[in-house]
ROBA-44337 format. One record per residue: residue number from 0; residue in three letters; x, y, z of N, C-alpha, C, O in turn. Coordinates in steps of 0.05 Angstrom, whole numbers. Example, Ala and Ser with C-alpha at 12.3 -4.5 7.8 and 13.67 -1.06 7.14 Angstrom:
2
<r n="0" res="ALA" n_xx="264" n_yy="-114" n_zz="156" ca_xx="246" ca_yy="-90" ca_zz="156" c_xx="264" c_yy="-66" c_zz="156" o_xx="285" o_yy="-66" o_zz="169"/>
<r n="1" res="SER" n_xx="257" n_yy="-45" n_zz="142" ca_xx="273" ca_yy="-21" ca_zz="143" c_xx="258" c_yy="1" c_zz="157" o_xx="268" o_yy="23" o_zz="161"/>
% end
This chain:
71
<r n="0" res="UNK" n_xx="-2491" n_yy="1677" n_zz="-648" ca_xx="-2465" ca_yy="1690" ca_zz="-649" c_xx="-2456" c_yy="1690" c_zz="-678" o_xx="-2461" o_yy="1674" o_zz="-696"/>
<r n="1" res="UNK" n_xx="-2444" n_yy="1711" n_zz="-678" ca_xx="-2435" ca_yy="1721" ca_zz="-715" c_xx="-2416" c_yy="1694" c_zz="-718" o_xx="-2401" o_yy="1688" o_zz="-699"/>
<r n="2" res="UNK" n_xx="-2416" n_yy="1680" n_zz="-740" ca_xx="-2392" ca_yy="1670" ca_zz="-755" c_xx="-2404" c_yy="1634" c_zz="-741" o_xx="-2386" o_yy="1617" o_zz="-745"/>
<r n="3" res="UNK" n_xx="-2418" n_yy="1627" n_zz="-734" ca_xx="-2438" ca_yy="1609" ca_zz="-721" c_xx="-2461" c_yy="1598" c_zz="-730" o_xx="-2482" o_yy="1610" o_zz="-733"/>
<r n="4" res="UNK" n_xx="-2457" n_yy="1571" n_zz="-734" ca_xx="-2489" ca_yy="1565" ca_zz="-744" c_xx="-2495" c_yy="1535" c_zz="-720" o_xx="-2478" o_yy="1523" o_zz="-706"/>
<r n="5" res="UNK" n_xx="-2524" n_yy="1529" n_zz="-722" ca_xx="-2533" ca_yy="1505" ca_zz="-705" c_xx="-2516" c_yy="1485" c_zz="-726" o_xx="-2511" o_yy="1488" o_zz="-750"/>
<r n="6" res="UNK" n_xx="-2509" n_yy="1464" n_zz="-709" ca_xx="-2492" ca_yy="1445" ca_zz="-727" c_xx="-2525" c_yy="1430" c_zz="-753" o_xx="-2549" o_yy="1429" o_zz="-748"/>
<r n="7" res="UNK" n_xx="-2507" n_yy="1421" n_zz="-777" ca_xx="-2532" ca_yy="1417" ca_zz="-797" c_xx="-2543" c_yy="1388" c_zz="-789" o_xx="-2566" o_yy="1381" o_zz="-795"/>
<r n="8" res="UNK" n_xx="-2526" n_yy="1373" n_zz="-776" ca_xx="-2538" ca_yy="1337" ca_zz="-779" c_xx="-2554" c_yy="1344" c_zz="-750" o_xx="-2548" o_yy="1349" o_zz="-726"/>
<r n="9" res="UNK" n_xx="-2581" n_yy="1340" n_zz="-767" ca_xx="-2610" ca_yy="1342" ca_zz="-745" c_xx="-2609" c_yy="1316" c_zz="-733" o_xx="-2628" o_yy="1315" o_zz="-718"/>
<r n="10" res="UNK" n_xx="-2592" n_yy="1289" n_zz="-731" ca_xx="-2602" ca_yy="1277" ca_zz="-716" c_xx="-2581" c_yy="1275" c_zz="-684" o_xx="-2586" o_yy="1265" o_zz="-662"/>
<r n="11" res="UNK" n_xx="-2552" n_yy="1293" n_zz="-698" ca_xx="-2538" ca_yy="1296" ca_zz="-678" c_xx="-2557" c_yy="1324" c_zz="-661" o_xx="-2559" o_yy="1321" o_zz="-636"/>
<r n="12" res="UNK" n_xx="-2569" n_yy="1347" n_zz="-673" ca_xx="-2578" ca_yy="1358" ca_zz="-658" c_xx="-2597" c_yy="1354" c_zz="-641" o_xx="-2599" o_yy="1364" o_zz="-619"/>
<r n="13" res="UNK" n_xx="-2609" n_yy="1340" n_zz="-650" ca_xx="-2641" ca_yy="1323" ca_zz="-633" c_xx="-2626" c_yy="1318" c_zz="-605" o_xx="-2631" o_yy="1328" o_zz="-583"/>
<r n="14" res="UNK" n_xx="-2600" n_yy="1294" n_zz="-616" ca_xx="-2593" ca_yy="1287" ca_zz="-588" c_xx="-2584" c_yy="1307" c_zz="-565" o_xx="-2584" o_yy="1302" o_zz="-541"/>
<r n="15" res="UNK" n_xx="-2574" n_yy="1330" n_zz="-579" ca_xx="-2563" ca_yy="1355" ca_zz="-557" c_xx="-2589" c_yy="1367" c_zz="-545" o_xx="-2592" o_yy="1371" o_zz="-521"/>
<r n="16" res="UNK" n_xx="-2610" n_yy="1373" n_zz="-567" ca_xx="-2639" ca_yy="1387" ca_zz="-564" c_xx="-2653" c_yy="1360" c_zz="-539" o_xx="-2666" o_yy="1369" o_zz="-520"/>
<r n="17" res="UNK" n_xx="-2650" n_yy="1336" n_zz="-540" ca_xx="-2659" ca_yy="1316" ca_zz="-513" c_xx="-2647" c_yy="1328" c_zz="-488" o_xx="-2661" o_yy="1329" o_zz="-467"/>
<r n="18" res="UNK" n_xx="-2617" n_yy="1338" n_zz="-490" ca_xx="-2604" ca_yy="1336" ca_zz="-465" c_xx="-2606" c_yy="1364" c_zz="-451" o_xx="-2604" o_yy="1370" o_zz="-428"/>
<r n="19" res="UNK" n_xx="-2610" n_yy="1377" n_zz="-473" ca_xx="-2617" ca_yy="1412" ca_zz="-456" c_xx="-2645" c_yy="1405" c_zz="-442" o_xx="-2650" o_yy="1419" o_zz="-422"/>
<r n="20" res="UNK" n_xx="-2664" n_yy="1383" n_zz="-452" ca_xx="-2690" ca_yy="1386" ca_zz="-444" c_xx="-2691" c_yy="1376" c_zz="-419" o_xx="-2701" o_yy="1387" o_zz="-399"/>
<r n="21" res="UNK" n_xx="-2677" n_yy="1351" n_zz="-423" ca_xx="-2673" ca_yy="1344" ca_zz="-393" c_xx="-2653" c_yy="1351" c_zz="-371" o_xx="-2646" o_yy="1338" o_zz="-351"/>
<r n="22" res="UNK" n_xx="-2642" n_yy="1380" n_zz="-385" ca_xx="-2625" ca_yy="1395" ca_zz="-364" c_xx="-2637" c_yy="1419" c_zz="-359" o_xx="-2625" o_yy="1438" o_zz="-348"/>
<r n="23" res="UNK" n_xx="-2662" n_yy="1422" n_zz="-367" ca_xx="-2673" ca_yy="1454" ca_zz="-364" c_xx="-2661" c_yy="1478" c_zz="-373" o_xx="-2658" o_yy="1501" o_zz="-366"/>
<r n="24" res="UNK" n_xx="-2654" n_yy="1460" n_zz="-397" ca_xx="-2633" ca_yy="1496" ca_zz="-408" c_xx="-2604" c_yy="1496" c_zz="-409" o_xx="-2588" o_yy="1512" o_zz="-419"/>
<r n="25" res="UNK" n_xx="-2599" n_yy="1474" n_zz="-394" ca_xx="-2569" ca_yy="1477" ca_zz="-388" c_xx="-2553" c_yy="1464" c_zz="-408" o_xx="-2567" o_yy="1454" o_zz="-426"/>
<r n="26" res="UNK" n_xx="-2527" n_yy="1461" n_zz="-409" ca_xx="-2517" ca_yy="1448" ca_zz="-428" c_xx="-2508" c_yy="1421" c_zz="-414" o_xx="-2498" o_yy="1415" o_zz="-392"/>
<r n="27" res="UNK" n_xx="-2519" n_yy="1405" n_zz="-442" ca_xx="-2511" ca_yy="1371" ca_zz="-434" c_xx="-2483" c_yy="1364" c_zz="-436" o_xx="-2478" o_yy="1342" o_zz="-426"/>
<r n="28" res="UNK" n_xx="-2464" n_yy="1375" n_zz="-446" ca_xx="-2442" ca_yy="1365" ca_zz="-440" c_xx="-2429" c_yy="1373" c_zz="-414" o_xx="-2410" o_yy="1360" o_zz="-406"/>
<r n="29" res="UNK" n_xx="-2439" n_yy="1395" n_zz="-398" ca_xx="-2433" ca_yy="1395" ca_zz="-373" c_xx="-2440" c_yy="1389" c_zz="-345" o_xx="-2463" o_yy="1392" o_zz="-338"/>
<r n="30" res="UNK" n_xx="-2418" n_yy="1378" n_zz="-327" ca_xx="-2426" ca_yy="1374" ca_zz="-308" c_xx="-2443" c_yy="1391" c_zz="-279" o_xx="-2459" o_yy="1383" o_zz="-262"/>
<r n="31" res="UNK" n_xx="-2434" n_yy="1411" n_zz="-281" ca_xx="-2437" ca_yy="1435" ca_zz="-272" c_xx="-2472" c_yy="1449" c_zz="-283" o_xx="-2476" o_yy="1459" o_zz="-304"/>
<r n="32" res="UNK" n_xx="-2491" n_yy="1446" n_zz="-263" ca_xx="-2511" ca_yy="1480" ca_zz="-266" c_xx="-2514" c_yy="1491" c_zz="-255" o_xx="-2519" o_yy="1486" o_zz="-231"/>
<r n="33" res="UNK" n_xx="-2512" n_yy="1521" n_zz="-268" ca_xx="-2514" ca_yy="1550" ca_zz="-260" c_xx="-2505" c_yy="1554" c_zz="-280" o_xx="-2492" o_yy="1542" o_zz="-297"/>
<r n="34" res="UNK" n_xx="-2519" n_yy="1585" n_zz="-277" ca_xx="-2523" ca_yy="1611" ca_zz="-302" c_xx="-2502" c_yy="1601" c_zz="-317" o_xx="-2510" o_yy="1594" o_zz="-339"/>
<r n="35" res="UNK" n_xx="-2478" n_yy="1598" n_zz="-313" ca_xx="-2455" ca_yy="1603" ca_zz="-331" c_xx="-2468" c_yy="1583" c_zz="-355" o_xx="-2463" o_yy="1589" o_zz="-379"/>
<r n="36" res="UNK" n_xx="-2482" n_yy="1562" n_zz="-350" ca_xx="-2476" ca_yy="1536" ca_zz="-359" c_xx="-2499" c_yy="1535" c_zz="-389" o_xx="-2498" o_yy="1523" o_zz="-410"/>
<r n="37" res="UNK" n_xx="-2525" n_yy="1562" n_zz="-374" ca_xx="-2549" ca_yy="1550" ca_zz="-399" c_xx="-2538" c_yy="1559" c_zz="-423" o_xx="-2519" o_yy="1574" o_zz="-429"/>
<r n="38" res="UNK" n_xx="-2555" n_yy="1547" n_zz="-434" ca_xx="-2549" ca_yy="1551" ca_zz="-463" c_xx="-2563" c_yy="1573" c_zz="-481" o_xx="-2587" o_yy="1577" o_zz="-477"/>
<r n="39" res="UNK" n_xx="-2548" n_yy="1589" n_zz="-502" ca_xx="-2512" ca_yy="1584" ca_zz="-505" c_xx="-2494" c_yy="1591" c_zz="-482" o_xx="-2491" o_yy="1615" o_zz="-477"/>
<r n="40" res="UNK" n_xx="-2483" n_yy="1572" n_zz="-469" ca_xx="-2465" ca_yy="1574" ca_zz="-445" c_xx="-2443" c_yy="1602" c_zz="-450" o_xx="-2436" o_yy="1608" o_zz="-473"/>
<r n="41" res="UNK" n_xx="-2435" n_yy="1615" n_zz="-430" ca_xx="-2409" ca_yy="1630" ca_zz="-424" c_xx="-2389" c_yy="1624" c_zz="-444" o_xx="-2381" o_yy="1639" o_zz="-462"/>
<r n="42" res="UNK" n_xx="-2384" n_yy="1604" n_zz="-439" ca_xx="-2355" ca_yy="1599" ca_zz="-451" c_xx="-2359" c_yy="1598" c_zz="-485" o_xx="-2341" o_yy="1601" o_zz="-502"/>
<r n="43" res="UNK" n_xx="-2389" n_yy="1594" n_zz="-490" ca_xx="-2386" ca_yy="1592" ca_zz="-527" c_xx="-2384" c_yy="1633" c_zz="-529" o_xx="-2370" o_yy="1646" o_zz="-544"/>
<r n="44" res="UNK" n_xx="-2406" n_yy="1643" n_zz="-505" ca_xx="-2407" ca_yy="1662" ca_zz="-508" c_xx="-2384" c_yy="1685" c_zz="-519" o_xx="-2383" o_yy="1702" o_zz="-537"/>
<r n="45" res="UNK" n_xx="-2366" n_yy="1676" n_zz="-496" ca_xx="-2341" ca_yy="1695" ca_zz="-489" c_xx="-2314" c_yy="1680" c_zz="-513" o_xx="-2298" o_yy="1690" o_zz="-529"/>
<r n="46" res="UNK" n_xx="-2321" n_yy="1654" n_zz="-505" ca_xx="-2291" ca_yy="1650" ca_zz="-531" c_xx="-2303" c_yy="1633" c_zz="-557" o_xx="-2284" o_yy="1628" o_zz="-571"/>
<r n="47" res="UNK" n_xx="-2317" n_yy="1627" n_zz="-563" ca_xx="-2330" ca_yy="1618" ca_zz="-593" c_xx="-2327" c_yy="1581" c_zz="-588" o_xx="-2327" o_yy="1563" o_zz="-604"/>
<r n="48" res="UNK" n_xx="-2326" n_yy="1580" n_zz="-560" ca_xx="-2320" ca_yy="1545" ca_zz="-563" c_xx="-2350" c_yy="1531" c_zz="-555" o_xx="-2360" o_yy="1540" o_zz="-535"/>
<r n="49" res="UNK" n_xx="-2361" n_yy="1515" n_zz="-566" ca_xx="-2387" ca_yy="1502" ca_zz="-565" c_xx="-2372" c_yy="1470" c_zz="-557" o_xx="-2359" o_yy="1455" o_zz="-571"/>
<r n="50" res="UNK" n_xx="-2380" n_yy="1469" n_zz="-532" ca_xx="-2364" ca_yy="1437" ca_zz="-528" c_xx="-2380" c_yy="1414" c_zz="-535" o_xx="-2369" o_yy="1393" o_zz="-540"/>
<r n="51" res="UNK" n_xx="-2405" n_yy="1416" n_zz="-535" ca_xx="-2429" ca_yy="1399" ca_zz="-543" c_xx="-2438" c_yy="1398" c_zz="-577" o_xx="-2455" o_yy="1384" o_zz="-588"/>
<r n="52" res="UNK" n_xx="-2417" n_yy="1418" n_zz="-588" ca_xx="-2425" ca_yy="1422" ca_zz="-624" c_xx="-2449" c_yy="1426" c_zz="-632" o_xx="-2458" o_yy="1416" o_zz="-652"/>
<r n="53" res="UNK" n_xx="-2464" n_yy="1446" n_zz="-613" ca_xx="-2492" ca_yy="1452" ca_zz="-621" c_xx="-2484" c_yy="1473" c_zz="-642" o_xx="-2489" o_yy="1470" o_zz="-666"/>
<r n="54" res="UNK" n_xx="-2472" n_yy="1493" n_zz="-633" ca_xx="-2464" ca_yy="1512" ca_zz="-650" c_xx="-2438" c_yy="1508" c_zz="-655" o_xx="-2422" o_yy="1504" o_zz="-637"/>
<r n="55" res="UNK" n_xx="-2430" n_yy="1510" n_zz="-690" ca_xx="-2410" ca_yy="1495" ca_zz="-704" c_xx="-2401" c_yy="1530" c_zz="-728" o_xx="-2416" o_yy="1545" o_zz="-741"/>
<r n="56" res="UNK" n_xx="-2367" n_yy="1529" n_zz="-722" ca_xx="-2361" ca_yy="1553" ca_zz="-749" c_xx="-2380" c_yy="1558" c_zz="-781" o_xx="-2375" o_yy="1541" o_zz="-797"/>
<r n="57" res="UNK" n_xx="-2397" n_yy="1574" n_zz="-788" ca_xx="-2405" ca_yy="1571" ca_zz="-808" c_xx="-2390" c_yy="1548" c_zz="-837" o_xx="-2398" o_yy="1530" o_zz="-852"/>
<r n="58" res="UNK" n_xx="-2363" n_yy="1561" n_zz="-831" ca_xx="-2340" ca_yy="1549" ca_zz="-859" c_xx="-2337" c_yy="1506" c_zz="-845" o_xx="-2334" o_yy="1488" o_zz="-861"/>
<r n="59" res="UNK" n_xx="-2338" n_yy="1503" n_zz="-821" ca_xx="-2345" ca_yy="1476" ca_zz="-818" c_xx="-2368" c_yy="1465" c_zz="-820" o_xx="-2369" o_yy="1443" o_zz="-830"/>
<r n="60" res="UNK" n_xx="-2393" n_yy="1480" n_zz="-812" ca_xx="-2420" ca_yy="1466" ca_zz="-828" c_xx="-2427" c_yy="1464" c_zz="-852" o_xx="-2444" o_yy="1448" o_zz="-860"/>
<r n="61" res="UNK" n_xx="-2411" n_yy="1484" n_zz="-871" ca_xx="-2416" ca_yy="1492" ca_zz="-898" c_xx="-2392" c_yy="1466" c_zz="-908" o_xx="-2399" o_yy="1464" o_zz="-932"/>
<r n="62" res="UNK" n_xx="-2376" n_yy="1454" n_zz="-906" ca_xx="-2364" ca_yy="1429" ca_zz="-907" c_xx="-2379" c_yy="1402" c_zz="-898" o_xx="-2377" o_yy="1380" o_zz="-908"/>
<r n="63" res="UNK" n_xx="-2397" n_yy="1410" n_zz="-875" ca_xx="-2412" ca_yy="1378" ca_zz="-863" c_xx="-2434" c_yy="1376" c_zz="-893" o_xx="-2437" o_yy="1354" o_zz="-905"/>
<r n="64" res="UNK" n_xx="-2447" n_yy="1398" n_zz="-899" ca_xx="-2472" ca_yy="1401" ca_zz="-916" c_xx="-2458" c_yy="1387" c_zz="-943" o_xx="-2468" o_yy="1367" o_zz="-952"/>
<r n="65" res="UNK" n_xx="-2435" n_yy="1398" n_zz="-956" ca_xx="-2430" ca_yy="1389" ca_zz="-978" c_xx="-2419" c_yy="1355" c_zz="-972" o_xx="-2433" o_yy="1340" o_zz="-987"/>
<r n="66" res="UNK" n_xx="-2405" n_yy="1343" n_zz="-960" ca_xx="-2393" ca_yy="1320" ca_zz="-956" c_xx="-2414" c_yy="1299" c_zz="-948" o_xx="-2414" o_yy="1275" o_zz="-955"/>
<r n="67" res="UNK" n_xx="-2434" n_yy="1312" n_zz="-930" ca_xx="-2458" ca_yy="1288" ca_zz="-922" c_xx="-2479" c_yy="1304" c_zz="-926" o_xx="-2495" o_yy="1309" o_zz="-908"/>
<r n="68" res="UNK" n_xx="-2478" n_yy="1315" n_zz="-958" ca_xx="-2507" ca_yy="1327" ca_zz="-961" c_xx="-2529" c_yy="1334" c_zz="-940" o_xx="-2551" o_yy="1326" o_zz="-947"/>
<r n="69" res="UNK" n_xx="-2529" n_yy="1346" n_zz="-916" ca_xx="-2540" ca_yy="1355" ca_zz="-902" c_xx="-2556" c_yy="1377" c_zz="-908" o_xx="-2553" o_yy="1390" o_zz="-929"/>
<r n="70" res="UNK" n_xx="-2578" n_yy="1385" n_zz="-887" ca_xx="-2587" ca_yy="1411" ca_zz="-890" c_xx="-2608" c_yy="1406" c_zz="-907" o_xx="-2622" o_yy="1424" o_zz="-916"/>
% end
């Protein structure tokens, strides 16, 4: 999605990239599966909200990278 990047700290992503694996796609912060849910879920789809912070505002990752040298 435009204006969206994968969040930069790879070891927070690993742990999201574990929980899709052992959800088949789905998103680990939810309780709920079905379609709505895989990833990128509906809801990041339709309103830009990522509840799991896989995908993070470009202008907030471009702040994680400079402050904890990431990336």
């Amino acid at each position: 999605m435009k204006g969206f990047r994968i969040n930069p700290d790879k070891k927070y992503v690993n742990i999201i990239m574990e929980g899709l694996q052992k959800k088949n796609g789905h998103c680990p912060c939810r309780l709920d599966v079905n379609d709505t849910t895989l990833c990128p879920c509906d809801e990041f789809i339709n309103t830009g909200v990522c509840k799991c912070k896989l995908y993070i505002p470009i202008d907030d990752a471009n702040k994680m990278i400079e402050e904890k040298k990431l990336d």
